[in-house]
Backbone as CSV, one residue per row, in Angstrom:
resi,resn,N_x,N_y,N_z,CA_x,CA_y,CA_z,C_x,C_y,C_z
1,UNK,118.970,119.286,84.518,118.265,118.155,83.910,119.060,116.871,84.141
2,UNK,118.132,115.796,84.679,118.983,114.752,84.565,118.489,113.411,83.813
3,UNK,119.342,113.524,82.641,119.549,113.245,81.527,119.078,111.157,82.328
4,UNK,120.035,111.021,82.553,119.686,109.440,82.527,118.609,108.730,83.644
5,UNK,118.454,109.745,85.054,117.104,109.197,85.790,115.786,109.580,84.869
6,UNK,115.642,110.687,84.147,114.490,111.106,83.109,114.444,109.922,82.383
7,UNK,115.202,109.246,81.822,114.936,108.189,80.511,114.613,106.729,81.250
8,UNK,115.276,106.989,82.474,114.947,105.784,82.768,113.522,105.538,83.850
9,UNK,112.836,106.832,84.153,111.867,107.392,84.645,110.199,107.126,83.167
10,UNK,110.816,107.425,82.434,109.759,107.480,81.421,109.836,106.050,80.968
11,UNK,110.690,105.516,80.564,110.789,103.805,80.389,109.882,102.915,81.097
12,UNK,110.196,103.379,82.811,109.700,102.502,83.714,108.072,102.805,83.626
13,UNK,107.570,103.684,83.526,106.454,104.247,83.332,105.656,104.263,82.039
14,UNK,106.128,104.011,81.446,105.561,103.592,79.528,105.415,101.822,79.960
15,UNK,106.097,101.350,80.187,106.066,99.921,80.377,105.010,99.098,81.105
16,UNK,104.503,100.293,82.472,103.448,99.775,83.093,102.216,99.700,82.430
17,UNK,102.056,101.094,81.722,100.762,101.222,80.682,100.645,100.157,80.110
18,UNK,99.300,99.727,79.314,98.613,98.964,78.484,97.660,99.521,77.714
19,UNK,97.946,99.373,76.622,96.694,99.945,75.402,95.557,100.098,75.868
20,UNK,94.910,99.416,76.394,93.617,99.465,77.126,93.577,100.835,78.324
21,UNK,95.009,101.201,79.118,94.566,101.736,79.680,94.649,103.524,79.088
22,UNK,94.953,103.332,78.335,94.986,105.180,77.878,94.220,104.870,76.491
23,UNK,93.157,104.000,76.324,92.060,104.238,75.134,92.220,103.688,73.948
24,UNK,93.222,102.547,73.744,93.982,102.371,72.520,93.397,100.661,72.787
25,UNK,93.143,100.452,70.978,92.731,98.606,71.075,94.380,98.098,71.680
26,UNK,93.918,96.729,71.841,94.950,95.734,72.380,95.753,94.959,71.491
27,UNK,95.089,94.890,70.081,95.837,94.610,69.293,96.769,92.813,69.271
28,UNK,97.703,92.748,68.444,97.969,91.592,68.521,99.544,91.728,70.164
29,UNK,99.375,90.595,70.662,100.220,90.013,71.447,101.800,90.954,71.743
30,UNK,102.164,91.299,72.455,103.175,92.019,72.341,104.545,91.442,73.079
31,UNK,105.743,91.531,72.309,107.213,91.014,72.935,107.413,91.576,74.321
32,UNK,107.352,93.175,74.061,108.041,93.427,75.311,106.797,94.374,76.284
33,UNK,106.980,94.623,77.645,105.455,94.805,78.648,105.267,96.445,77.838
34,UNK,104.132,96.902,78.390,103.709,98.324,78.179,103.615,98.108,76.545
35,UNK,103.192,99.960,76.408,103.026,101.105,75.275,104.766,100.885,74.719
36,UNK,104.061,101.220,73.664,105.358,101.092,72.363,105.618,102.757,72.629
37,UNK,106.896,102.868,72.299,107.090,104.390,72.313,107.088,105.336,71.236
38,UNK,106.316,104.952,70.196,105.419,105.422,69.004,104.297,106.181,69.645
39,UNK,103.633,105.179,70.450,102.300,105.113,70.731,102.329,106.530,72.191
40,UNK,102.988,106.685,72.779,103.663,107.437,73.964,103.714,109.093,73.111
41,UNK,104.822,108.780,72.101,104.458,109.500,71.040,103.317,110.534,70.655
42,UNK,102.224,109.472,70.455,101.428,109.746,69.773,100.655,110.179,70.937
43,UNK,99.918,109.836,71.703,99.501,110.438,73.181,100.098,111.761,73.000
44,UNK,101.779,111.916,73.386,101.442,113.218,73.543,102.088,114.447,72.275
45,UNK,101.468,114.220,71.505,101.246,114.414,70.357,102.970,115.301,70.056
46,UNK,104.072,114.451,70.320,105.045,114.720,69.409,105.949,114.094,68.394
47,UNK,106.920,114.307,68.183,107.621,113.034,67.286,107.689,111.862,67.851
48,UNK,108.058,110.687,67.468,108.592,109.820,67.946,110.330,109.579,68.046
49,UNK,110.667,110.057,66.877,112.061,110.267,67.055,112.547,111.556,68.481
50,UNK,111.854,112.363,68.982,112.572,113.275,69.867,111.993,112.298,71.183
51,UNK,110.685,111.269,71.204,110.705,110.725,72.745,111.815,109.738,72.391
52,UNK,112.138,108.767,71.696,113.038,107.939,72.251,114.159,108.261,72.444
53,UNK,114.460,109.645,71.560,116.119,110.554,72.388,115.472,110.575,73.747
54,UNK,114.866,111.087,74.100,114.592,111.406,75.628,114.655,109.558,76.479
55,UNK,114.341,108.956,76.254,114.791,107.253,76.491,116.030,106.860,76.445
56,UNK,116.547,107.307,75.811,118.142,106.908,75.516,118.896,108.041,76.154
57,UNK,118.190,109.249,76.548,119.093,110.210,77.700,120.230,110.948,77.006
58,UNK,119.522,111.445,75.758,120.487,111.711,74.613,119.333,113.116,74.235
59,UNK,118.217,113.371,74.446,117.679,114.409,73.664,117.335,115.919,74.425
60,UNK,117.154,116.838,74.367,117.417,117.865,74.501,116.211,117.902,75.844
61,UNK,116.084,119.061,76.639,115.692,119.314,77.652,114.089,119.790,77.354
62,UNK,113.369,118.763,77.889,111.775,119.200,77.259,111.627,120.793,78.026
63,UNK,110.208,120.880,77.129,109.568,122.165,77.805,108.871,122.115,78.789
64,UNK,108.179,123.003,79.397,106.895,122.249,80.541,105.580,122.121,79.707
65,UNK,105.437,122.607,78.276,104.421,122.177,77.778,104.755,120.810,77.586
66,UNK,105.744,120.570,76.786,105.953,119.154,76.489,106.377,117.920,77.685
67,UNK,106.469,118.519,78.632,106.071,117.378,79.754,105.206,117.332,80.665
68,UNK,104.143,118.802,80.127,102.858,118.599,80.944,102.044,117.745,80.057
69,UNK,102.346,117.406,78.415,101.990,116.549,77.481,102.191,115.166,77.866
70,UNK,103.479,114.482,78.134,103.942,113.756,78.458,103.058,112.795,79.689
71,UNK,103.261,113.468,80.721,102.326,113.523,82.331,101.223,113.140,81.943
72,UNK,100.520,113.344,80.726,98.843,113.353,80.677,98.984,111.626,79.970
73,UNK,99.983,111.652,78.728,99.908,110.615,78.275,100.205,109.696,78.806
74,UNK,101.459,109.764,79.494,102.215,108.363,80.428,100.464,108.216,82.070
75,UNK,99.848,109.185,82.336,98.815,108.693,83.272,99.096,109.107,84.256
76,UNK,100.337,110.208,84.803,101.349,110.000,85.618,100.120,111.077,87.317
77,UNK,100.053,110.459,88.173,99.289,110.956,88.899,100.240,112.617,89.299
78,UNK,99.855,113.083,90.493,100.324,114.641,90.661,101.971,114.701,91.371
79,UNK,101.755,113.647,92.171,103.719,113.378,92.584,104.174,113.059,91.659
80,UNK,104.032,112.571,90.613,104.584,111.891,89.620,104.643,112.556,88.745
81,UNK,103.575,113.681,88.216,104.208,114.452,87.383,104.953,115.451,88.264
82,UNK,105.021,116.070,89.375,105.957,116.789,89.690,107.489,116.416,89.487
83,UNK,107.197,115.136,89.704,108.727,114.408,89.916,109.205,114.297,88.481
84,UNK,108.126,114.258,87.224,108.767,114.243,85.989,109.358,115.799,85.828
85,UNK,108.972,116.772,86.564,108.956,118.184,85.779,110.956,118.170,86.440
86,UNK,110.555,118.154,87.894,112.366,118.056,88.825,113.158,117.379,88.105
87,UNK,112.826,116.284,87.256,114.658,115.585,86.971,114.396,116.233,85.213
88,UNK,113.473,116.691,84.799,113.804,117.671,83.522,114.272,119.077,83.599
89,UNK,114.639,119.298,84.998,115.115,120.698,85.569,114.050,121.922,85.322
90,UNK,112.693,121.271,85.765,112.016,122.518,85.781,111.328,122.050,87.345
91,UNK,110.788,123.872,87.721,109.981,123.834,89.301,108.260,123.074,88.599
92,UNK,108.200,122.555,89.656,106.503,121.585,88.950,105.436,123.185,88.783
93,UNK,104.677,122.779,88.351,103.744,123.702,87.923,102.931,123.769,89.250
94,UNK,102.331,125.132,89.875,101.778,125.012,90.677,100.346,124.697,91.132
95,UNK,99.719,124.186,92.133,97.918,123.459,92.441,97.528,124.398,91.771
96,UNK,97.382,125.726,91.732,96.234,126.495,91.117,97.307,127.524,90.170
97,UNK,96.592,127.886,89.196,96.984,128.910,88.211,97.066,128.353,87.002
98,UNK,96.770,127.895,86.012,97.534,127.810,84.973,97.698,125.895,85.162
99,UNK,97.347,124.948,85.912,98.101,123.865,86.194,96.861,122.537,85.316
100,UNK,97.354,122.449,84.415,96.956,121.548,83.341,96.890,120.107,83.233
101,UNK,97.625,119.612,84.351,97.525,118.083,84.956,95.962,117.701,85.248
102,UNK,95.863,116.865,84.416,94.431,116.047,83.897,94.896,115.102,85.584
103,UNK,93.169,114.679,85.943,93.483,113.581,86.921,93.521,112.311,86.503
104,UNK,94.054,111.581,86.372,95.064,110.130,85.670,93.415,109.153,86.043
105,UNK,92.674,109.416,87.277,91.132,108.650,86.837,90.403,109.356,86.098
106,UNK,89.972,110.446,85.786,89.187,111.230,85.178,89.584,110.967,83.647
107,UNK,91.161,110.946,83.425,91.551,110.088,82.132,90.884,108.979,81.861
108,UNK,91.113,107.809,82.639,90.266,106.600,82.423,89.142,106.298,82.241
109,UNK,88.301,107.330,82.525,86.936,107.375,82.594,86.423,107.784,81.049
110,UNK,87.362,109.107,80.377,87.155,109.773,79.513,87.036,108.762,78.205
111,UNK,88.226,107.580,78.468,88.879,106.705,77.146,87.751,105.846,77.166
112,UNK,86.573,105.504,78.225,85.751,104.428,78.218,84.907,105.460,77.489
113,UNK,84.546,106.427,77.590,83.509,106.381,76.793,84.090,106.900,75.332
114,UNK,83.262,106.222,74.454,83.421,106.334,72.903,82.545,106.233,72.175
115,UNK,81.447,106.150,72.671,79.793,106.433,72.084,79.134,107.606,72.556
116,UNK,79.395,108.307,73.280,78.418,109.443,74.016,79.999,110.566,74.128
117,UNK,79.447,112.058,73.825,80.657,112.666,74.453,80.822,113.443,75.464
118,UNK,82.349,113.771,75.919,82.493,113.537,77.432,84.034,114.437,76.877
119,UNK,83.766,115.146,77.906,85.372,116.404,78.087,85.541,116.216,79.235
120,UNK,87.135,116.927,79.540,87.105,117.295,81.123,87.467,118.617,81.035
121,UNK,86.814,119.332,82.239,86.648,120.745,82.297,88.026,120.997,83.592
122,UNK,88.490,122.341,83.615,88.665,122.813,85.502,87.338,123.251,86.031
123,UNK,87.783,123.925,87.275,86.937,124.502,87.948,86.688,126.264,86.827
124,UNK,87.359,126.767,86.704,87.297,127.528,85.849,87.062,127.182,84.110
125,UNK,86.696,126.444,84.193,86.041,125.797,82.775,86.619,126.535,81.572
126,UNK,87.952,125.599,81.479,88.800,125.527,80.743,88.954,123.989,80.548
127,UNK,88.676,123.859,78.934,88.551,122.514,78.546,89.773,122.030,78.640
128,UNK,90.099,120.784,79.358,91.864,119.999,79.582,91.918,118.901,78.214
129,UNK,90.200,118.090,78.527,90.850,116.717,77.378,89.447,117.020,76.714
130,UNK,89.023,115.672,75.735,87.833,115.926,75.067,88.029,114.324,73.972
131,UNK,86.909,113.882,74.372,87.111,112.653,73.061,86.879,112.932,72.008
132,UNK,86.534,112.166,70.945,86.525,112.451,69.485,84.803,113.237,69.261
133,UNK,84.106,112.344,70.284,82.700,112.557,69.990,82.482,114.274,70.577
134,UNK,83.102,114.352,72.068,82.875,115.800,72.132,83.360,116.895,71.310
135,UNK,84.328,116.855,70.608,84.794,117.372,69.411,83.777,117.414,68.590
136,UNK,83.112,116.555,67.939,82.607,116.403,66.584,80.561,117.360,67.378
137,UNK,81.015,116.923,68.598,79.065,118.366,68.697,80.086,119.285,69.315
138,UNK,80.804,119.548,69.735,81.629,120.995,70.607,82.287,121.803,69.688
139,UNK,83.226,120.914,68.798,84.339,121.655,68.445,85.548,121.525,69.067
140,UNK,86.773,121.741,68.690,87.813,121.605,69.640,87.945,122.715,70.596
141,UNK,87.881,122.406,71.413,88.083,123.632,72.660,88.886,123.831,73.541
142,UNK,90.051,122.926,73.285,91.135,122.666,74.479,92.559,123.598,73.626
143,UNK,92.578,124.661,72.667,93.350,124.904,71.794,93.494,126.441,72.319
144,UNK,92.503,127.252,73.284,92.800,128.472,73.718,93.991,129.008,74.218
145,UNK,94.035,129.979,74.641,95.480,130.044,75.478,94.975,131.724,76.370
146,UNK,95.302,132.402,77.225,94.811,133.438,78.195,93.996,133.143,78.633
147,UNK,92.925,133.999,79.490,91.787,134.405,79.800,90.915,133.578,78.959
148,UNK,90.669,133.339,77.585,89.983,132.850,76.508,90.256,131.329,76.718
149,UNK,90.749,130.638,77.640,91.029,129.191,78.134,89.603,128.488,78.775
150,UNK,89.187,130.067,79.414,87.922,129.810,80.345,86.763,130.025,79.225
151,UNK,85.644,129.116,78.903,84.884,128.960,78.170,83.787,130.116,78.821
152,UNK,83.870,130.456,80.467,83.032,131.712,81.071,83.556,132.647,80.465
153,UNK,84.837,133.015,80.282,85.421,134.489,79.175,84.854,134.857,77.922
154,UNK,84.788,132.971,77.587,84.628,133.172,75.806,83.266,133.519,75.908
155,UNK,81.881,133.412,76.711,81.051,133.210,76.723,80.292,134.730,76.904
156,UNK,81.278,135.604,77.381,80.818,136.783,77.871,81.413,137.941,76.859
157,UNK,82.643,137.376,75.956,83.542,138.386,75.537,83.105,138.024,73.748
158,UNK,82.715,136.806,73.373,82.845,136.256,71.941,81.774,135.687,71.406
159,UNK,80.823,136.291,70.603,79.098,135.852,70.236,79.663,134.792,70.007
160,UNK,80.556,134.019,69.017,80.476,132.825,68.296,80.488,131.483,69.827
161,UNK,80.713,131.726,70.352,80.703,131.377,71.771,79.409,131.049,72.235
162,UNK,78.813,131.608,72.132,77.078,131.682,72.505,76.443,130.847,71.166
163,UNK,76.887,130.706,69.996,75.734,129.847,68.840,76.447,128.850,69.408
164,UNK,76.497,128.358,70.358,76.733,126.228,70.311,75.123,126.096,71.117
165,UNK,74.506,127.566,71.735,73.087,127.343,72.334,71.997,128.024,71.789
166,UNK,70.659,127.720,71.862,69.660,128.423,71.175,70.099,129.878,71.798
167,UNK,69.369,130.777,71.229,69.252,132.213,71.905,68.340,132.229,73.158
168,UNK,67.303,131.420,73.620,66.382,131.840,74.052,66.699,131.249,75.312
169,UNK,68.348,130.363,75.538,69.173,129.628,76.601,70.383,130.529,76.848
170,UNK,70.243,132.050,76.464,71.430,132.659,76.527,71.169,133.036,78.356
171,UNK,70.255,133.655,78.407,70.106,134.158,79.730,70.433,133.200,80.946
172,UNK,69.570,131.724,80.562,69.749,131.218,81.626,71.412,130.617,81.915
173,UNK,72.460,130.553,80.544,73.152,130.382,81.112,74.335,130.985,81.367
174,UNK,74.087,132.052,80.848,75.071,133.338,81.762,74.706,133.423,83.006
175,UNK,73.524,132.985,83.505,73.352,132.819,84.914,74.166,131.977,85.785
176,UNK,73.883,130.604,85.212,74.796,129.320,85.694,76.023,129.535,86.174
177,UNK,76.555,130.245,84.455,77.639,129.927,84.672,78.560,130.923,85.698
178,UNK,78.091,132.141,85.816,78.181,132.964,86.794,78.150,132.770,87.991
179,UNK,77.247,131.957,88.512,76.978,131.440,89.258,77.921,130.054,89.848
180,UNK,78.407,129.683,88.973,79.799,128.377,88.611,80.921,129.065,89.511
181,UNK,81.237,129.985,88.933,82.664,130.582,88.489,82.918,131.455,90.061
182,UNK,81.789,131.496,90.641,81.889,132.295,91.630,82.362,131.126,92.962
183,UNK,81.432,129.904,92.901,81.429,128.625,93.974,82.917,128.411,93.580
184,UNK,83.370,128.296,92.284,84.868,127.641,92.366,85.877,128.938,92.820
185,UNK,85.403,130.254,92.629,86.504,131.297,92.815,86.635,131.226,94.754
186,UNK,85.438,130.750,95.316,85.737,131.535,96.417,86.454,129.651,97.350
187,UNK,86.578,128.564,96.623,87.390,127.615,96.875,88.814,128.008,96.574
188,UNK,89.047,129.370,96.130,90.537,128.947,95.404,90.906,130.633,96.375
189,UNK,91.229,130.542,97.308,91.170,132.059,98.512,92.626,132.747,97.793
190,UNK,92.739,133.465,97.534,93.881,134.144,96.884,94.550,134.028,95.714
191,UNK,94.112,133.142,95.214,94.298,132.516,93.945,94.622,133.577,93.057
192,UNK,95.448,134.177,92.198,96.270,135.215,91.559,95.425,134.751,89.880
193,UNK,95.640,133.339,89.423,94.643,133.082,88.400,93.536,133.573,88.448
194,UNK,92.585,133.143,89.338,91.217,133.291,89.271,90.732,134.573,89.487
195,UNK,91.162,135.757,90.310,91.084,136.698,90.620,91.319,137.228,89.306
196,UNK,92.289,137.071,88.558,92.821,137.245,87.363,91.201,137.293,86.114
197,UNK,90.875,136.699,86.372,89.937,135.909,85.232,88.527,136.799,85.710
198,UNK,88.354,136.915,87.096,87.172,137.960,87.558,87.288,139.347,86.872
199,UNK,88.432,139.802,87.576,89.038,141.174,87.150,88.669,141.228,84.936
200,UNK,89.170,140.633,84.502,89.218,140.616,83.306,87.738,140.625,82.727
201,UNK,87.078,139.625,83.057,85.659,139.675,82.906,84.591,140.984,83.588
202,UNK,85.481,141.114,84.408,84.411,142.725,85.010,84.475,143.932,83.663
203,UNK,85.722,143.760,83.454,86.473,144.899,82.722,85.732,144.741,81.179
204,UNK,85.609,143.622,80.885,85.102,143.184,79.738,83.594,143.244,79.250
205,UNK,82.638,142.543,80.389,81.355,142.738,79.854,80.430,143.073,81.152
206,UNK,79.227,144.195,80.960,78.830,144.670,81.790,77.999,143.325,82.190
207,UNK,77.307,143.003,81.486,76.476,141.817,81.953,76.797,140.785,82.908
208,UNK,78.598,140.619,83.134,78.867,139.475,83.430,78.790,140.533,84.910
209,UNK,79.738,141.537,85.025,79.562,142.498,85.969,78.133,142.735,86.429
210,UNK,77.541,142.735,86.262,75.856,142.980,86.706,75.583,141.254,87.466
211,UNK,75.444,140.240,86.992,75.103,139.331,86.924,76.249,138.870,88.520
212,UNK,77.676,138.979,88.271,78.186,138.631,89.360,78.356,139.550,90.707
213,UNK,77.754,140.445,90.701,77.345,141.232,91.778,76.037,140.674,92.537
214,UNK,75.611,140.143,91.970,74.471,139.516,92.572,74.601,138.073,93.592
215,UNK,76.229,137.836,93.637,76.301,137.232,94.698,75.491,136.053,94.557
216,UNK,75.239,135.237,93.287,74.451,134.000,93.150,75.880,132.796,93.045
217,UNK,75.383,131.236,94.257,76.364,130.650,93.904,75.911,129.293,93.485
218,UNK,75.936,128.366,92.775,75.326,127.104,92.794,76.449,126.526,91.716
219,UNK,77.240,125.404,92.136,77.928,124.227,91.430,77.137,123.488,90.514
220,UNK,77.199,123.695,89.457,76.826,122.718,88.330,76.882,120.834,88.749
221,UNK,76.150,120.691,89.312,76.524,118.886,89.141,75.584,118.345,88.267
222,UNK,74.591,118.524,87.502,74.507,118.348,86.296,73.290,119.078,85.663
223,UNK,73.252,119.126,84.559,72.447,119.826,83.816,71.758,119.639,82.463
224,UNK,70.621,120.320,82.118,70.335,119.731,80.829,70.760,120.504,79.714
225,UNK,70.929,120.366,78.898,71.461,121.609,78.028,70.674,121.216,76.637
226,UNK,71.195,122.265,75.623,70.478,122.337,73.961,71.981,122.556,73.188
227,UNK,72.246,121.716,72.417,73.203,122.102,71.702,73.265,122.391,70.291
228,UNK,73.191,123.374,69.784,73.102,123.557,68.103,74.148,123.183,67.309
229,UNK,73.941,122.124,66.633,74.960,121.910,66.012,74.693,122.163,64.159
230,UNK,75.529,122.450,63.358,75.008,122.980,61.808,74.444,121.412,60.931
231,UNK,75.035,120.365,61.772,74.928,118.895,60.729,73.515,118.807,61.105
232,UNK,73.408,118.085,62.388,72.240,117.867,63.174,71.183,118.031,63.452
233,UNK,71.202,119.480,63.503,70.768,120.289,64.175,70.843,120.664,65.912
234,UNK,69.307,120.606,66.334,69.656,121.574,68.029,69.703,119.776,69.297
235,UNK,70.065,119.831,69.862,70.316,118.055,70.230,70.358,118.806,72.152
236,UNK,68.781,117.641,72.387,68.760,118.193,74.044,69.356,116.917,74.562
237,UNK,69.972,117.306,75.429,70.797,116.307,75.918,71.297,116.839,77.698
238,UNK,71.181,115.744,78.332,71.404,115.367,80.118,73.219,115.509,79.909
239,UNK,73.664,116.764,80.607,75.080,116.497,80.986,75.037,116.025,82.674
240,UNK,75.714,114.856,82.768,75.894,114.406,84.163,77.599,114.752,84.351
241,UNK,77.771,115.541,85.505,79.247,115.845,86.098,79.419,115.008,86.983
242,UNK,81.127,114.628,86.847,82.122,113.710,87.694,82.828,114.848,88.493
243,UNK,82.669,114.987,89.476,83.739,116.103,89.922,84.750,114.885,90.982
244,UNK,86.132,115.616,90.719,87.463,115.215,91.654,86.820,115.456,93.334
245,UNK,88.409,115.111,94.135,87.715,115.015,95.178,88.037,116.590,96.038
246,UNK,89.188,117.162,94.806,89.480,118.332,95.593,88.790,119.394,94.256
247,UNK,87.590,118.893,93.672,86.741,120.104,93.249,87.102,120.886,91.945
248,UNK,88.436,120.666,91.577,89.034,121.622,90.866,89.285,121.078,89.144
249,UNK,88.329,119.730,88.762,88.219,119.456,87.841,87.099,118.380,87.473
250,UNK,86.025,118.120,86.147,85.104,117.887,86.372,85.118,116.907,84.802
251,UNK,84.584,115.578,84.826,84.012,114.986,83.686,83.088,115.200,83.495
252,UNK,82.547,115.768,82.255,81.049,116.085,81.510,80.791,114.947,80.419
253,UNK,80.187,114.220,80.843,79.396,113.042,80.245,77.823,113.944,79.575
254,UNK,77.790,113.541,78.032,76.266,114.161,77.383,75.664,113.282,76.851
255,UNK,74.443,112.855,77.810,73.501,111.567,77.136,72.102,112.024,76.558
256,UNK,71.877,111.367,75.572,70.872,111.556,75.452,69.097,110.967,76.230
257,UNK,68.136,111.001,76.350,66.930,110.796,76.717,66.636,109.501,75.921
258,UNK,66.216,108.424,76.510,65.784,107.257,75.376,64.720,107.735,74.997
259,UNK,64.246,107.493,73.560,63.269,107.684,73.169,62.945,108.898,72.289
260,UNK,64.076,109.849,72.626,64.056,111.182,71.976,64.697,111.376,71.022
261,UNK,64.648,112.216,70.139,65.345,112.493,68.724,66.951,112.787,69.346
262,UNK,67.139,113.262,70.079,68.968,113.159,70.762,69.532,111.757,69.748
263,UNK,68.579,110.720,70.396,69.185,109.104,70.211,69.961,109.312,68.593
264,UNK,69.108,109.495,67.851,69.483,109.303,66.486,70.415,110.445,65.883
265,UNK,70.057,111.436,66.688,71.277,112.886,66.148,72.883,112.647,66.379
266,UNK,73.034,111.673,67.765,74.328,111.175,68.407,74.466,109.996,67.401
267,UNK,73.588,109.448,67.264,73.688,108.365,65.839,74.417,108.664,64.577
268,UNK,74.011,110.179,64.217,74.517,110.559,62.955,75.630,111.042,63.373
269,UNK,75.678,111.790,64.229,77.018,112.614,64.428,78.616,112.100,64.968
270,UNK,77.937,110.419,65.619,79.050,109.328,65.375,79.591,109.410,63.701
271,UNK,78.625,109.124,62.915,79.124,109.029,61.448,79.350,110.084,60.508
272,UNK,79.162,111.404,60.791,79.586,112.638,60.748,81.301,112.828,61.126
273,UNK,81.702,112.712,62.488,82.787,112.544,62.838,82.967,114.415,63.101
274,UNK,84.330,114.697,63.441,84.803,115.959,64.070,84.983,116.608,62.554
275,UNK,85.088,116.447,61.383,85.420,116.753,60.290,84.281,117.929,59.611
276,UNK,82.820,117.602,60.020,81.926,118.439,59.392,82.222,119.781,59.117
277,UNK,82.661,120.597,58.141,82.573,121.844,57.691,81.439,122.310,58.725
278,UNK,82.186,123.246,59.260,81.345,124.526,60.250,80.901,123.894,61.720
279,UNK,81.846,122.872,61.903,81.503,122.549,63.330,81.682,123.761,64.318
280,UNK,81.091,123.559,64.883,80.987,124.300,66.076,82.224,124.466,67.190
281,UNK,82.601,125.616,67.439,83.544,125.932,68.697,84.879,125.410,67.868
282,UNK,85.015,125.687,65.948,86.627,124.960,65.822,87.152,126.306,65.567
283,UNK,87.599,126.588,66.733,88.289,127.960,66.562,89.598,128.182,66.476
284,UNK,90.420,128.314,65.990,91.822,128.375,65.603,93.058,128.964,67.060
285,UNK,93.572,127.815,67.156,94.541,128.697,68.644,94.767,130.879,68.432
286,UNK,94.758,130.884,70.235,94.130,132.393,69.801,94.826,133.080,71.723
């Protein structure tokens, strides 16, 4: 680990940021350039007293969770977080498996919206980020950890998984998503994860096994969906996908139809907030 290019690595890089650009008001006038290192902090959701040891080249040797945290908050593109993981003395996390680096535009995109909600998925649809609004109709969903990361696992292995849709949308989208999981598996040729995640799901539910034998492939680029929510109720709503340029991660933007009862359900459920008793998908790390 090296203690004083790390501090002075994260400095230089907190400084460029601006409130505006990682989702935060602008607030009054500021002394010195960039994010306060409260606010850095708070992004990536640890103390503030252990980041500014890490600034001053005085605090203990992060984890790779806590500087794949870091990476997301500071904006830091994919050289850049590699290069944060090398002078904290760890090997960078690798392109496929397990690799949790949000894309630093797909970030920017996410913080603009704050009226409509909007996650970012992988290719294996595993939720990475999520604004307040997709929280408050989703649930938090970025809190999994195994196999159960992929929302196709939870979907095949866990009923409570299936009530965020009517019943009578179960079929069609065990289809989809089957159909998803297969276009991104056969982009990722040896891939030890993904193979991983097939294998597990064969083993697990016959349906998904039946369904992916059938050799169906079609990429989601957008879709309409039904979402049940307990405040609301059932809310139809247009998901439009952002996909990267290398495929392997996707913004889900959920609008509603002008004119349709959506309008006013996203209305309430702004003023509802993520808090509602029995939201949907708040499932406890697992």
């Amino acid at each position: 680990m090296d203690q004083k290019d790390l501090a002075g690595f994260l400095r230089r890089r907190r400084e460029l940021l601006q409130p505006t650009d990682v989702g935060m008001p602008a607030g009054a006038r500021r002394r010195t350039p960039g994010l306060r290192r409260h606010e850095v902090a708070q992004l990536a959701g640890m103390s503030p007293d252990y980041y500014i040891r890490l600034e001053q080249a005085r605090g203990p040797q992060p984890s790779p969770q806590m500087l794949t945290a870091l990476a997301r908050a500071l904006r830091l593109n994919r050289d850049e977080r590699d290069h944060l993981f090398h002078l904290a003395g760890h090997p960078a996390p690798p392109v496929y498996g397990g690799d949790d680096h949000v894309s630093p535009g797909l970030l920017r995109l996410l913080d603009a919206f704050t009226e409509l909600p909007a996650l970012i998925v992988s290719d294996l649809a595993a939720t990475l980020a999520q604004n307040a609004m997709a929280v408050a109709l989703l649930g938090e969903q970025t809190t999994y950890t195994g196999p159960a990361r992929s929302l196709t696992y939870r979907w095949f292995t866990d009923p409570e998984a299936r009530a965020l849709y009517p019943p009578e949308d179960h079929e069609y989208q065990s289809r989809v998503q089957v159909a998803d999981l297969r276009a991104a598996v056969a982009l990722r040729p040896r891939d030890p994860f993904a193979d991983k995640l097939v294998r597990a799901l064969r083993a697990a539910s016959a349906e998904f096994a039946e369904l992916w034998d059938r050799h169906d492939v079609a990429v989601r680029r957008s879709d309409r969906k039904r979402i049940v929510h307990p405040a609301v109720g059932v809310l139809d709503l247009d998901c439009e996908v952002l996909t990267t340029a290398r495929q392997d991660q996707r913004l889900l933007v959920f609008t509603p139809r002008p004119g349709t009862d959506a309008v006013g359900q996203l209305e309430l459920l702004r003023v509802i907030g993520s808090q509602s008793l029995g939201t949907p998908g708040a499932a406890p790390q697992r």
